[in-house]
C-alpha positions as CSV (number, residue, x, y, z in Angstrom):
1,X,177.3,75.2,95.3
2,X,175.6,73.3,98.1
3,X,177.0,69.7,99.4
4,X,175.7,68.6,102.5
5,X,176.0,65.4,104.8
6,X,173.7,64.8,107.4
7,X,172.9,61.8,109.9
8,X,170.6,62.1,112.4
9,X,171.7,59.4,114.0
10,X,174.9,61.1,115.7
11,X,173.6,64.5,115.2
12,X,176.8,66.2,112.5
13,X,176.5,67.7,109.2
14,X,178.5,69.1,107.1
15,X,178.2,72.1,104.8
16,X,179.9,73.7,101.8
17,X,178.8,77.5,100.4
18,X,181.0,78.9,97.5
19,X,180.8,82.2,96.8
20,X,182.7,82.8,93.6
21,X,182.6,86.1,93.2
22,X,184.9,86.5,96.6
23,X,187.2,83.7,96.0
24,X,185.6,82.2,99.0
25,X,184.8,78.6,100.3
26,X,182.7,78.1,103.9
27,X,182.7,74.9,105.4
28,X,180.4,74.6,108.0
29,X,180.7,72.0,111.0
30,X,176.8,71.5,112.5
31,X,176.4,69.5,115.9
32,X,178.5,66.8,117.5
33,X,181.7,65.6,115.7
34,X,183.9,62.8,115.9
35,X,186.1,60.5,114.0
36,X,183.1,58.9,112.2
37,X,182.6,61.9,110.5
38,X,186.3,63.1,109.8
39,X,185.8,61.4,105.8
40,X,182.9,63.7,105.2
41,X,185.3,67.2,106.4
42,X,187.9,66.1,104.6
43,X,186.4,65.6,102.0
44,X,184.7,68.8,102.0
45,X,187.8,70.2,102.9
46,X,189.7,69.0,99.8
47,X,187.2,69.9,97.1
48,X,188.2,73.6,98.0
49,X,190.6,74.4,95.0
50,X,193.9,76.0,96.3
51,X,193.6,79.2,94.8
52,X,190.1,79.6,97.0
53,X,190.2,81.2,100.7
54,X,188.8,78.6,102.9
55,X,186.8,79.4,105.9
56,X,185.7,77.1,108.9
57,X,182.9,77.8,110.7
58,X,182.5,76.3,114.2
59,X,179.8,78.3,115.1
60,X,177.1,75.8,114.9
61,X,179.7,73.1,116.4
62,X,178.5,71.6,119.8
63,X,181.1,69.2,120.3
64,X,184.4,67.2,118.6
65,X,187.6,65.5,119.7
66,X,190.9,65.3,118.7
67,X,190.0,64.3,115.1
68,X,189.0,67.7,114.2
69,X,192.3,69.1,116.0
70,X,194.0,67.1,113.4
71,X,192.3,68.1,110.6
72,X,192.4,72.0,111.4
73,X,196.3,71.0,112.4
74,X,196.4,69.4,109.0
75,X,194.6,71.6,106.7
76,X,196.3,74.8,107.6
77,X,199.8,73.2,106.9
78,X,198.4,72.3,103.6
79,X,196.6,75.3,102.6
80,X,195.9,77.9,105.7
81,X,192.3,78.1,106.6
82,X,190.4,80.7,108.4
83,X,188.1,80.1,111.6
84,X,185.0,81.6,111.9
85,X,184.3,82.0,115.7
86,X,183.3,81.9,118.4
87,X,185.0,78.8,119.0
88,X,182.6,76.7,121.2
89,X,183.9,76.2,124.9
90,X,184.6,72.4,124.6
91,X,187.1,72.8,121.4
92,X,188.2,76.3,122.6
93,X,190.3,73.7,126.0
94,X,191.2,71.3,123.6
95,X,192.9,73.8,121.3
96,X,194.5,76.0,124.7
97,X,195.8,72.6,126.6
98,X,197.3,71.4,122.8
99,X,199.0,74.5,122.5
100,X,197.1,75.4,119.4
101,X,195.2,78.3,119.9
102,X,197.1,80.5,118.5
103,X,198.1,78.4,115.6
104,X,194.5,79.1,113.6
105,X,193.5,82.6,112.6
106,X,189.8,82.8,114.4
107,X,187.6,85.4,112.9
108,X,184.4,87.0,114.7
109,X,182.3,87.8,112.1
110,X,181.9,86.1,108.3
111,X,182.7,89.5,106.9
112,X,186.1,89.3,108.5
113,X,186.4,85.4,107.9
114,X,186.1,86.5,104.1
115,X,187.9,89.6,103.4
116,X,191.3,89.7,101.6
């Protein structure tokens, strides 16, 4: 399964791989994001099913705000989520001055972000 948003406009897409086999869901933030686009993550977010391992991957992120600090803040609380790193600079001082860098599990390779 595939589900992707795009506008090239602001430059952020999302993306959602399920790989069923592993119990796994991988959402993908791409480029520059911001509260416009916090609808389109959630959403992406929520169609994981509980009972799925879900995995964030920032490595394709360039920029975002405190939206996405929320969402990763929320999420986890809800269902724990998995980073897949490396967290990009920008994000990385958002998440260190918030006191939240610790708070996410950040992974450094998909095969880790995946496992059991």
């Amino acid at each position: 399964m595939q589900w992707t948003h795009d506008d090239a406009a602001t430059q952020c897409s999302v993306e959602m791989h399920a790989d069923d086999r592993r119990g796994v869901r991988v959402v993908a933030v791409i480029g520059e994001m911001d509260v416009e686009y916090e609808p389109d993550i959630e959403l992406a977010l929520e169609a994981t099913p509980l009972t799925v391992r879900l995995v964030l991957d920032l490595t394709r992120l360039e920029f975002a705000d405190s939206t996405l600090l929320n969402i990763l803040i929320r999420t986890h609380r809800r269902r724990g989520l998995r980073i897949l790193g490396p967290i990009p600079a920008q994000l990385r001082e958002l998440l260190r001055v918030t006191g939240t860098l610790g708070y996410f599990p950040v992974c450094d390779s998909i095969e880790e972000a995946c496992a059991p």
